[in-house]
N, C-alpha and C positions, 0 to 999 in steps of 0.2 A: 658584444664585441664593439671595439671603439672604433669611429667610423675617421679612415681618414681625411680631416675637412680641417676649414680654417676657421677655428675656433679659438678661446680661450684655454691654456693648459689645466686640466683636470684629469684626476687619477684613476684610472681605468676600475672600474666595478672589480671587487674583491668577488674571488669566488666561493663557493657555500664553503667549503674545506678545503685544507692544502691538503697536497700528497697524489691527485690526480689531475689529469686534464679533464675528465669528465665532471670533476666538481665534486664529486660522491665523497662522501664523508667517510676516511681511512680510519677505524678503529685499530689501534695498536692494542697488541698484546700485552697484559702484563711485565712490567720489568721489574729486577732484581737488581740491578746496576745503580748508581749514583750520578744522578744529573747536577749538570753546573750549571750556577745558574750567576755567574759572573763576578760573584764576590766569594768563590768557594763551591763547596760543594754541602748536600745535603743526603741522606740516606732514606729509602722507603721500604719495608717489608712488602710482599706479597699482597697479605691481605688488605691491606690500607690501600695499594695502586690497584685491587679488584675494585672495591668500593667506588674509586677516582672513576675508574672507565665506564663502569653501569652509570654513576651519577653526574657530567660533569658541572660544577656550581660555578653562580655569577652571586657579587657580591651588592649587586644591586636590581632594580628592576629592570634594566633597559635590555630589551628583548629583540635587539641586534645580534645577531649569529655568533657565538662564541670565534670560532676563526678571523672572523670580518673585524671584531673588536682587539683579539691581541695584534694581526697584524698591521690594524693602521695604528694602534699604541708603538708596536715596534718600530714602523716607520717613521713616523714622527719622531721618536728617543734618539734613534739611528744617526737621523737627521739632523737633531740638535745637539747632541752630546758625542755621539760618536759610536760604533758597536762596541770596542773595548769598552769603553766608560759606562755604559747601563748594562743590570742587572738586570737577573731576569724578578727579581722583586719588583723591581719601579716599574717593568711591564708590566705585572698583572695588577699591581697598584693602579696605573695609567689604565687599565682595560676592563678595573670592576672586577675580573675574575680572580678565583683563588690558584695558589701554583700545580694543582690537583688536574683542575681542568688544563690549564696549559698543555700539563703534560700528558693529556687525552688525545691533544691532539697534534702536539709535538713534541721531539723527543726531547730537545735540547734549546738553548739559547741559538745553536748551529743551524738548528734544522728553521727557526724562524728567519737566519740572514737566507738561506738558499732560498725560503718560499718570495721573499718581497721580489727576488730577480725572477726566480724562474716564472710568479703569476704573469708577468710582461715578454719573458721568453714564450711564451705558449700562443699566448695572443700574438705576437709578429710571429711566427713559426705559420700559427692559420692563415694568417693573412698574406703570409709572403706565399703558402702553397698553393692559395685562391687562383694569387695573381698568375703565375708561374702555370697552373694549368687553365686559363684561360684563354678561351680561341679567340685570341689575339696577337696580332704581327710581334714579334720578338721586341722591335726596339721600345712600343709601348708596353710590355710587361713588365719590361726592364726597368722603363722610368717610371710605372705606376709601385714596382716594390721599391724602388728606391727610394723614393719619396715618403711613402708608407713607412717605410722604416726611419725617418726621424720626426715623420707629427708622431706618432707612438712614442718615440723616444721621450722627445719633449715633452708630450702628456703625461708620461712618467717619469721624470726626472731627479724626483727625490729618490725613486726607487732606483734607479740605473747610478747615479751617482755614488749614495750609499754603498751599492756594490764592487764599484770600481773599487773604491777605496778598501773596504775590507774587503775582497775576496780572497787575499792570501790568508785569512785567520779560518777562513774553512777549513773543517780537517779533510786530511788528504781524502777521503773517499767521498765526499760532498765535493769538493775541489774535481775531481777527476770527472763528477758525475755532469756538474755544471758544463765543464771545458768538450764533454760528447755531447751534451747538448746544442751550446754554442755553435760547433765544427758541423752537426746535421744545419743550422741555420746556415753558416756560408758554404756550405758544398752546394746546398739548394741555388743561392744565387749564384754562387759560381756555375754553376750547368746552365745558368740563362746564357751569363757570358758568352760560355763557349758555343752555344747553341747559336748565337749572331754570328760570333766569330767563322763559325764551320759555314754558313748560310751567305756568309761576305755583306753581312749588316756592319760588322763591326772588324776596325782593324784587329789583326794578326800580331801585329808587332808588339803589342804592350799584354806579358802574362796574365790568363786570366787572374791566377792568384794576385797578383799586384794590385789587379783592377778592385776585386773586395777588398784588401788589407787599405788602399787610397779611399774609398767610402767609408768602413769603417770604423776608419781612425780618424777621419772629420765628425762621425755621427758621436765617437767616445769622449770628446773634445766639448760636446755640445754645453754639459754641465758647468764647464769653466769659464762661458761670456753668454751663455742666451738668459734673457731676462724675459718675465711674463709683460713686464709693464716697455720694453722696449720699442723700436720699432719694424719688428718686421714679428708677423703671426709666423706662426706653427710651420702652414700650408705653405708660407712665400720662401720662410727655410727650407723647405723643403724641396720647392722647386727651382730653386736658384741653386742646391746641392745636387741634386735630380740632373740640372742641367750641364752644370759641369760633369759628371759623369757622364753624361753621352756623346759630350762635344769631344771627349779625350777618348772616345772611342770610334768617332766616323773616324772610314778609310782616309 
């Protein structure tokens, strides 16, 4: 887990496998369907995607976890060309593996844009639920997630960005999946809100809802002016957004 401090931006540890929060490597079943893989689609019998799932192959020796390698290939591609524009070709091109293995351990071109968000949705999810039950006075919980939730951002930034931008190309049920995700993160902070608010830590007058939708529309924003090489770290973003947030909430 990335710790939040005032460091230089770097990309939080890939975990062993997508598809869970425990990391556990999801063996998918057999398909009979036709995956896209962004310049079209391509067709697999039965027996050939049996084969895929017992063995998945890398096209070279580098014995970096097959997950770890398509999805920083993916990020990276995302990043530079855009998700419409890469294939899922130039992925496993970029990643050493064959399309065999990709699709061992993802269904789709689809299911790689949800994992680069969700691996960083899980990580601030832990981390905001740390802080949140932590036997700590309400208004430092508040500014310890608060703050947490943009060194992370920042730390991830290729990946939060990338998503921004494409997440309406998720199909609807990947879309839907995402957006009950997200909604468990701000209800969590929201109930810190109200939880000063009710205690008389924090004024009344300004909806808790408004109070998350005004953080995290500064934290969505981050992509389009923070710079690694600029001047202010991580941490001092963070506390300088941290702290507007708490001052627009004393009584």
């Amino acid at each position: 887990m990335t710790p939040a401090g005032a460091h230089a931006p770097a990309r939080a540890a890939l975990p062993d496998a997508p598809g869970t929060a425990s990391g556990k490597i999801l063996r998918r079943e057999p398909r009979s369907h036709r995956h896209q893989d962004g310049h079209g689609t391509h067709g697999t019998d039965r027996a050939t995607e049996r084969q895929v799932t017992a063995v998945p192959r890398t096209t070279d020796g580098d014995s970096t976890p097959v997950p770890q390698r398509l999805l920083a290939a993916a990020t990276r591609l995302f990043a530079e060309q855009g998700y419409d524009r890469t294939s899922v070709q130039e992925i496993v091109e970029a990643a050493g593996v064959t399309k065999g293995a990709l699709y061992h351990y993802f269904g789709s071109k689809d299911d790689l844009l949800h994992e680069v968000y969700a691996r960083v949705l899980r990580l601030q999810q832990e981390r905001l639920d740390a802080f949140a039950d932590a036997d700590e006075p309400v208004e430092k919980r508040v500014r310890d997630a608060a703050a947490d939730v943009v060194v992370t951002t920042i730390e991830n930034l290729d990946d939060a960005s990338i998503f921004f931008r494409s997440m309406h190309q998720l199909s609807p049920e990947k879309n839907k999946q995402v957006r009950a995700e997200r909604r468990r993160y701000h209800e969590r902070f929201r109930a810190l809100i109200e939880e000063g608010q009710r205690t008389g830590v924090f004024t009344k007058e300004i909806p808790a809802d408004l109070v998350v939708d005004y953080h995290f529309g500064s934290i969505h924003h981050l992509s389009t002016w923070y710079r690694p090489d600029g001047p202010l770290s991580p941490q001092e973003v963070a506390d300088h957004l941290a702290g507007l947030l708490l001052r627009a909430l004393r009584p």
